[in-house]
C-alpha positions in Angstrom: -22.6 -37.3 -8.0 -23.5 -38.7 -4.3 -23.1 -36.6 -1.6 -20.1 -38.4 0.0 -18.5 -37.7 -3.6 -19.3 -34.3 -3.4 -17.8 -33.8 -0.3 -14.8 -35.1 -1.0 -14.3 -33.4 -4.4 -15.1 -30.1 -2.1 -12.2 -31.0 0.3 -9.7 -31.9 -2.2 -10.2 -28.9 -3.9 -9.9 -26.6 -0.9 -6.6 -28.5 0.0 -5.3 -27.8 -3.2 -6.2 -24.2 -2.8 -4.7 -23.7 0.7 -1.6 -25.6 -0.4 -1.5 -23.0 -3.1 -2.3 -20.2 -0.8 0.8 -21.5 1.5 2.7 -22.1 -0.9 2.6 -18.4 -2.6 2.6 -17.2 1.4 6.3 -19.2 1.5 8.0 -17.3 -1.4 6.8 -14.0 -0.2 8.0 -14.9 3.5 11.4 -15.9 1.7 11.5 -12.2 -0.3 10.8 -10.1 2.6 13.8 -12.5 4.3 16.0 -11.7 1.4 14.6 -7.6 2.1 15.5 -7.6 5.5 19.3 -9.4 4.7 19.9 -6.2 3.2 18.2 -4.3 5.8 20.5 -5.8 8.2 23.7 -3.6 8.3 21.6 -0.2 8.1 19.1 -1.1 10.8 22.3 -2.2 13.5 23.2 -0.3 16.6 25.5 1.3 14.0 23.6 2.1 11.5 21.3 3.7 13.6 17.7 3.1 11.2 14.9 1.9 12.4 13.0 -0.8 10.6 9.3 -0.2 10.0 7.0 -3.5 10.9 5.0 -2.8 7.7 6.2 -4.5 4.0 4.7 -4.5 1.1 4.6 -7.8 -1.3 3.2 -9.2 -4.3 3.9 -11.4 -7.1 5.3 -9.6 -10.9 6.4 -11.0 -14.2 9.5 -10.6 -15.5 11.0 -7.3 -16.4 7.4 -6.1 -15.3 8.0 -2.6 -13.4 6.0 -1.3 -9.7 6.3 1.8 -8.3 5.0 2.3 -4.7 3.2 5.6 -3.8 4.3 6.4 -0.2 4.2 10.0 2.3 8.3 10.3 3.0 8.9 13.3 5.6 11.6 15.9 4.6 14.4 15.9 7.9 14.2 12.1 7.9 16.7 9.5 5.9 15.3 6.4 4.6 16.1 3.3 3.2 14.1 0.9 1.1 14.9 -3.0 -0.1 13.4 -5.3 -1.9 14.2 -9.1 -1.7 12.8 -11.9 -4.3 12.9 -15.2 -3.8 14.0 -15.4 -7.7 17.6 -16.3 -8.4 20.0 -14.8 -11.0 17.7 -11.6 -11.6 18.5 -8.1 -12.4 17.1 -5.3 -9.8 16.7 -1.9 -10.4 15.5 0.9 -7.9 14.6 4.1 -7.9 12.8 6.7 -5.8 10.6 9.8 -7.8 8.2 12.4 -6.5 5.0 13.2 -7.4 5.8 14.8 -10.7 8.2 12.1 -11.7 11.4 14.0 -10.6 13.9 11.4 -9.9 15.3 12.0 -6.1 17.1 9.2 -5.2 20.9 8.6 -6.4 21.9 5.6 -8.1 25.9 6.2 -7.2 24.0 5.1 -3.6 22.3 1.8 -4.1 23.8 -1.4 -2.7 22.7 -5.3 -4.2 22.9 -8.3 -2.7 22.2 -12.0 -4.5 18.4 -11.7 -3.8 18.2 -7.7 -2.9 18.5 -4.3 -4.0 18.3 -1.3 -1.3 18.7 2.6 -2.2 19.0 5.8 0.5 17.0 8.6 0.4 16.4 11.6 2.0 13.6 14.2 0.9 13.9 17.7 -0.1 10.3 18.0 1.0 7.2 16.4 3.1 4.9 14.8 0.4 4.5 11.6 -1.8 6.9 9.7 -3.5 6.8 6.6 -5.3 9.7 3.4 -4.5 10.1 2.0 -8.3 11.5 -1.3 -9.2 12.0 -3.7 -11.3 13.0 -7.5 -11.1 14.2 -9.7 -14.3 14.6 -13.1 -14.1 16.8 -15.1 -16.3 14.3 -17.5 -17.0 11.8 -14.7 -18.0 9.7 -16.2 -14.9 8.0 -14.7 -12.7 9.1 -13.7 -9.6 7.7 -13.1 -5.5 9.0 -10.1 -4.3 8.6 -7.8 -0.6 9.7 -4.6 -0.2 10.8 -3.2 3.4 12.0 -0.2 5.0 13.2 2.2 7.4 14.0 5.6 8.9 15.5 8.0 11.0 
């Protein structure tokens, strides 16, 4: 292989990688969009939440579960979405303490097209885990961002 050869085999690899890179970087900008649609009424001037500027995102397969391990602060109420760029999906979300004690309510959680959110408020200071699960129709997999806020 020359060197011009090499060097071009070198560039169209990287632009294949960075397309990818962008590309993944798209759909998880589009799920933490589809986060914050349900976000929107809670964190209004009526609402009266405020939105926390950090998200968490990643990429799952289908009917694959995550739980997120997170320090919630008894006195506070809090809210937590997650958006997938995924269409006709089944969410489900849940909030659990540290020993697995379920202390969210699921009479409470609201679902939009692309987003599931659920309320929460603490009995005490400590860590707690956000679960959820996303199921595609097509068993693919999907992008999803999780957001949140308080007050």
């Amino acid at each position: 292989m020359t060197r011009h050869s090499l060097i071009k085999a070198t560039l169209a690899a990287s632009l294949i990688l960075l397309t990818s890179v962008l590309s993944v970087r798209a759909l998880v900008v589009d799920a933490l969009s589809f986060a914050l649609e349900g976000a929107e009424k809670i964190v209004s001037d009526e609402g009266g939440f405020s939105l926390r500027k950090d998200f968490w995102q990643g990429v799952s397969d289908s009917g694959e579960g995550h739980a997120i391990k997170h320090h919630l602060i008894a006195g506070n109420a809090y809210w937590f979405w997650v958006g997938t760029d995924s269409d006709d999906v089944t969410m489900a979300i849940a909030i659990y303490d540290k020993k697995g004690r379920l202390v969210s309510d699921d009479k409470k959680v609201k679902r939009g097209k692309n987003w599931i959110g659920i309320p929460v408020e603490v009995p005490k200071s400590g860590t707690y885990y956000i679960a959820f699960k996303i199921t595609t129709k097509d068993q693919t997999e999907a992008h999803w961002a999780v957001a949140y806020a308080f007050k």
